[in-house]
Structure formats: C-alpha cells, structure tokens
N, C-alpha and C positions, 0 to 999 in steps of 0.2 A: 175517135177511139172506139172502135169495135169491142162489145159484149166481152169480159175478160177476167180472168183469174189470177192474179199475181201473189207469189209470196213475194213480200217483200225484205230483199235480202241486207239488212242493219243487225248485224252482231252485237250484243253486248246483254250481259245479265242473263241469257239462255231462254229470253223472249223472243216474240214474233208477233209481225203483223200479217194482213192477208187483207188484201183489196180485190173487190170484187165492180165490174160496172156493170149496167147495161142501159139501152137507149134506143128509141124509138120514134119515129118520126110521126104515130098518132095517125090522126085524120085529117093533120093538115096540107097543103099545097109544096111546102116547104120544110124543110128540117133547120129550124133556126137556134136546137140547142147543138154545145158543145163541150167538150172533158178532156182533162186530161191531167197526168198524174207524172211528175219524175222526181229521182233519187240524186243526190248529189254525190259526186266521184267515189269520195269515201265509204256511201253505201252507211250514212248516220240519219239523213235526214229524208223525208216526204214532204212532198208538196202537194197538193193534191185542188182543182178547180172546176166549176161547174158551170156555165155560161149560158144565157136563153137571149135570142135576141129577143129585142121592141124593135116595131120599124114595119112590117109587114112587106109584102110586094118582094121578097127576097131581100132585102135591107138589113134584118134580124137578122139573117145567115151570115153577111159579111160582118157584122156587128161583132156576134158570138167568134167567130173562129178570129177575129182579131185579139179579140181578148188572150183567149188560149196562145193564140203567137207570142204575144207580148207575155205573157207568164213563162213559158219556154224559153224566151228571151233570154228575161228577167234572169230566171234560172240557170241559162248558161253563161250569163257572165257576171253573176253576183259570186265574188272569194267569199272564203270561207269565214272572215272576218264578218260579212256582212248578213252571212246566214245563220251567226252564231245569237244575233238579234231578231229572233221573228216577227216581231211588232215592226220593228224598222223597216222590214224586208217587205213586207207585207202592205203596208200603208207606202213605200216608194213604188210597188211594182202597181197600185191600184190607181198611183196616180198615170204611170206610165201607160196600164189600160187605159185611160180616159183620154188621152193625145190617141192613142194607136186608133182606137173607135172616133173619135174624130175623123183624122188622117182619113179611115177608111173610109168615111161618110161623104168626104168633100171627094175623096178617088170617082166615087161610084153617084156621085151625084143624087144622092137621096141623104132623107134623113135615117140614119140609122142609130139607134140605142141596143144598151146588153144589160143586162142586171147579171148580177155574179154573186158568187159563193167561193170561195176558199178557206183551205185548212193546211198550217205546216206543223210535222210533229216528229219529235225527233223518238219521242217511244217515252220520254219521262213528263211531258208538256204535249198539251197541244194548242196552236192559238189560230185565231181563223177573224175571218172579217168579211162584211158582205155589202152587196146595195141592192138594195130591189127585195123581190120574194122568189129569190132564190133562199134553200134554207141550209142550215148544217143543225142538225137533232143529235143528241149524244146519247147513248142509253149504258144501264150497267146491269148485268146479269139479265137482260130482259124487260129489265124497265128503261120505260123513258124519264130522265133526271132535268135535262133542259132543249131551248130549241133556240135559235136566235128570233128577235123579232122581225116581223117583216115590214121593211119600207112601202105602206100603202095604206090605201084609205081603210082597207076592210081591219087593218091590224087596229089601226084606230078605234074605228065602229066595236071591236072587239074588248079593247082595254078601256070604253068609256059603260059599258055593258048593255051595248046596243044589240049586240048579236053574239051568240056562241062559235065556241071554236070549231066544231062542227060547220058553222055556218057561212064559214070565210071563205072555203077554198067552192060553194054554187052562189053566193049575193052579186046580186049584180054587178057593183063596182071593186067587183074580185081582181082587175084587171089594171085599175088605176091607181098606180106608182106616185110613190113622193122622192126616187132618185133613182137614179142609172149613171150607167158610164153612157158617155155620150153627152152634144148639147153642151151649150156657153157655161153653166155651171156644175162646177167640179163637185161631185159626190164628196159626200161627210161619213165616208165609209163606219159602221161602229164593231171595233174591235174587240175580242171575247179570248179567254183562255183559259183554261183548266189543267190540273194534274190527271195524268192518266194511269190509270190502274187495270191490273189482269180482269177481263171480263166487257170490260169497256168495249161499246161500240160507235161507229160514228156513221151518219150519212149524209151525203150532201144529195140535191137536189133541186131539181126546178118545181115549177110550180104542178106542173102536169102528173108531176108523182104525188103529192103530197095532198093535194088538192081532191084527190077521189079515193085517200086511204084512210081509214082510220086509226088513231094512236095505239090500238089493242092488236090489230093488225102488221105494225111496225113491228112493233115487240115481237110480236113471233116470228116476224124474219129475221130480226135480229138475235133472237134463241135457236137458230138452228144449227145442227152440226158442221162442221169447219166442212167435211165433204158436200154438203149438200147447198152451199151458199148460193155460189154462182145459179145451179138452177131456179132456187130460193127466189132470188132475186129478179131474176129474166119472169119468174110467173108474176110476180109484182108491182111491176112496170107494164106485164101484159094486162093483169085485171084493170091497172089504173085506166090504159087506153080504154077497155070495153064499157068501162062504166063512163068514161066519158062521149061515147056513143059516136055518133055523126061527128061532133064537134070534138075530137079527142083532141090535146094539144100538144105537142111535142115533150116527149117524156123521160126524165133521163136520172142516174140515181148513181153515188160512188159508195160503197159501202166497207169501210174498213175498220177490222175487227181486230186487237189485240188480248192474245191467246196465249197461255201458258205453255212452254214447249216442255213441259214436263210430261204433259199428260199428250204429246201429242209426236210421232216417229215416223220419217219420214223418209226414203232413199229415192231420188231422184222425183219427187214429187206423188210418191207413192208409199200410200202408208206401207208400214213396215207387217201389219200384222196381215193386211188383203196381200201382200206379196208372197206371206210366208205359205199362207192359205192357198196361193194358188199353184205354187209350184209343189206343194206338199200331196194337191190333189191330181196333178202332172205324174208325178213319180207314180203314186198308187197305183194312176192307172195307167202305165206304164210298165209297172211290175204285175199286175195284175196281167199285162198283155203276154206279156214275155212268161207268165207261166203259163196261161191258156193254148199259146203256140206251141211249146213241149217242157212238159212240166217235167219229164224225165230228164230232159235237157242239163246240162251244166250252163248255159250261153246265157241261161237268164242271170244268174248271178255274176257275171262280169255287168249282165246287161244294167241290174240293181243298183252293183256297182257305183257305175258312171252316174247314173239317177243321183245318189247318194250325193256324188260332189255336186252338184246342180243346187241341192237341196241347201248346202252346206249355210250359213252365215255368213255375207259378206263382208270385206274388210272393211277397216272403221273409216276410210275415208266415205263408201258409200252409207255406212248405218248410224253416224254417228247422229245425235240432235243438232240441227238446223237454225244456230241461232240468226234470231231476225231483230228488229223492232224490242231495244230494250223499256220495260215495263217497272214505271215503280211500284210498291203497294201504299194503302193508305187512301184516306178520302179525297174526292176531287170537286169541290166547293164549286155551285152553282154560280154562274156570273148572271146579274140582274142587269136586262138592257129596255132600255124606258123606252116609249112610245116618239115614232120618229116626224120629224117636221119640215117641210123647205117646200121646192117646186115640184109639181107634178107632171106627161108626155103625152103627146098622137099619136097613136099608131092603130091601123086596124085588128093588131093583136095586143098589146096596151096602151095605156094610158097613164101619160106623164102630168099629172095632176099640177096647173098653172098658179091655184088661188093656195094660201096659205090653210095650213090645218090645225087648229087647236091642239097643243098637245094635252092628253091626258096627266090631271095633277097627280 
C-alpha cells in the first residue's frame, strides 16, 4: 500500500475517521514490511494491519505480504455476523496468518517469520491484537495514554528495569522476538481494546518507526491539523529512516485519527472554507479584469455576472458534513498487558528467542 490519505467513509453520529500511511523500505536490501487497511460492504467497520517480516534473504517479504493476503481474506469472506465480534474476528484471522506464513515458508523454501499489528474499529470501540514488536500506540488530544507491549526480550529487559524506554528501540537484543506468525508454534496473540472518543488517535507500526522516534515526537504528529497529516506523517517515517543511518530498517506507520465533523467541511475532499477562498479570489480577479479592459463598458457586468453564479453555494448534496467513523464520548480506560513469555527466531534481521524468559512479577 502506497503512502495515502483516506477518509474513511462509515456514517453514523456525524463523526469521522481519517487514515493516513506511509512506508519506506529504509536501508535495507529488501522491503520486508507490509499494510493494509479495508472497510466492510456496509462502510461500518475498519480493519486496519501492519506486517514486518523476520526471515531475511527475502523470506520477510514473502512472510509479511502473506500476512496482509490472509487479512484481506479474512475480510472478504467473514459476514457480518462474525465482524460484529472483534475479538473473534481477530484472534480466527491471526490464527489463519500463521498457516498462510507457514504455507508460504514451505512454497518458497526458506524460513520465513512476520510479526504483526492489527486494529478493528467500528468508530465506538476499538480492539487490536499483535505478535512480535510491531506496535499499535493510542494517544488522546495529543497525549500518548497507552502502547501494547512488545513480544521481546528488550520489552523484558525494560519491565524488570534493566533499561529504559528510550533504550529499547538501539540495545542490542532489540531484535530478538519471543513470538511471530510463522514456525511450529502458533503465537499467543495478546488482545487489547478500548472505547474511543473524539480526539482519539491511533498508530500502528513496525519497529523501524518507533524505534528512532521519541514519545514527545509522536504527540506532535498526532496533534497536527487533519490537512497536514499525510505530510506529517511521510516526514516522520523519513526522520526515522535518517536517524537510523546505514542500517535504516524498513519503516512503516497507519495513522488513524478520529475527528469531529462539526468542526470540520468538506466538499469533495476539499475543505469548504479554502474552496470558498479560492473561487471568491477567481471572481475579484476576474472582475477586476473585466473592468481594466473597459471600464466604460457594460460587458463587464454580464461578465461579473456569470462570476457571481460560480461563486454561488453549492447544493447540499456537494456541502453537506461528510459523516464518517462514528465516535462515542466519554473516557476510554487503559488496557494493562503484562510482560510476554514462550519461544524466540533466526533471522538475520530478527531473532526468535529459543530459551525461555522469565516473566516479569
């Protein structure tokens, strides 16, 4: 999925959403993450997924884009009975990733692994589940409220206070996983959800983002103006890669924001007030032409005229608000996810950690 702006079209309550991505293949040989986001018939729900392979040697690649296949899948043939359970939905399509990343492992003859991210929200809930260090971060008005935890050792090292949060995304065994899709055993996905409220923002992400940003840094791209996200965002993803230098790793980031459409007018994807601005400065200097050319003239005022209906209001099918992504109010309670445990991987871009890990008490 190429760099992109969507509103997301789910009517109800005279909310909206707005997803924005973008992605970057870094300094590596290979582009082994992968995204992607769909709506179901009705135009109620999102889906939304963030993939990075483990595997190296091109393995991650095929890894990662199986994943996103099988959620697309997933997506296109789960009714609407079974989307109406996100947790359900979510914990069957993660285990369907982990056969697909198989399948595709034994296709292509290597070993290949994916860590993932996902989030479905229908605009009053949102619920998400991950494996690996991929992450989904919520923030509200600007703050960051929570993050999920990451499947690895450094998240460990982190929650026994061996090293700061700072210090996770450059310690050396930044890299080395206690689960993925992929491999004899099936991930123990942990599943997270919250109430969502006007202001709310969400990110998902690999580790290549997250890993060379800091949380003060977040915030402010998640406090920018609804017009200015997408490029928000693309600079974001670019600072990550530069500060990751030589070794940049493949970068990737969904960010979607729910936004009051009270305070926001839109006709064809253009606000209403830069539309009215710009044809209002069309006309002036239009009418300003038309009397420079002869002011003695009558012609200019048929010419003004015609300006005049151009300028005019459009009908309400094009100016009306744009509901999208309905939004409850009211607080949306932190989910607390404990420090994770099982096997860990090889790869020359991670590592699936074999020996067992003490969990933090």
């Amino acid at each position: 999925m190429a760099n992109q702006s969507t509103n997301v079209p789910i009517s109800n309550n005279g909310h909206h959403a707005v997803l924005v991505s973008s992605i970057s293949q870094g300094a590596r040989e290979y582009q082994e993450d992968a995204c992607g986001h769909w709506l179901d018939t009705a135009g109620t729900r999102l889906f939304a997924v963030v993939a990075d392979g483990a595997g190296g040697h091109g393995g991650g690649a095929d890894a990662s884009r199986a994943a996103i296949a099988s959620a697309a899948k997933a997506w296109e043939k789960s009714p609407t009975s079974e989307l109406a359970n996100p947790d359900a939905f979510l914990a069957k399509w993660m285990a369907e990733a982990h056969r697909a990343v198989n399948e595709e492992s034994a296709r292509i003859r290597r070993s290949a692994r994916a860590v993932v991210v996902a989030c479905f929200t229908d605009g009053h809930s949102v619920h998400w589940v991950h494996a690996g260090d991929c992450r989904l971060l919520r923030f509200h008005d600007g703050k960051l409220v929570e993050r999920t935890r990451d499947d690895s050792v450094v998240q460990v090292l982190f929650e026994r206070g061996d090293i700061t949060e700072e210090e996770m995304g450059t310690h050396p065994d930044q890299s080395r996983l206690l689960q993925s899709l992929g491999g004899e055993d099936s991930p123990s996905p942990r599943p997270g959800k919250a109430e969502v409220t006007t202001g709310d923002v969400l990110i998902l992400c690999s580790d290549g983002f997250w890993e060379h940003l800091k949380p003060g840094e977040l915030e402010e791209l998640t406090a920018v103006p609804p017009a200015r996200r997408q490029r928000a965002l693309d600079q974001a993803v670019a600072k990550a890669v530069l500060r990751g230098g030589a070794k940049a790793d493949n970068t990737t980031a969904i960010l979607i924001a729910f936004d009051d459409d009270k305070k926001r007018y839109r006709t064809g994807g253009i606000h209403w007030s830069l539309l009215m601005l710009l044809l209002l400065l069309a006309a002036l200097a239009g009418g300003a032409f038309a009397l420079s050319w002869d002011r003695g003239s009558s012609d200019w005022k048929e010419y003004w005229h015609k300006f005049r209906k151009v300028i005019r209001r459009p009908g309400t099918q094009s100016t009306q608000l744009v509901p999208v992504l309905p939004v409850t109010t009211g607080s949306a309670p932190s989910v607390p996810l404990t420090a994770p445990s099982g096997n860990v991987v090889s790869s020359p871009k991670k590592d699936l950690v074999t020996q067992q890990i003490p969990e933090t008490p």
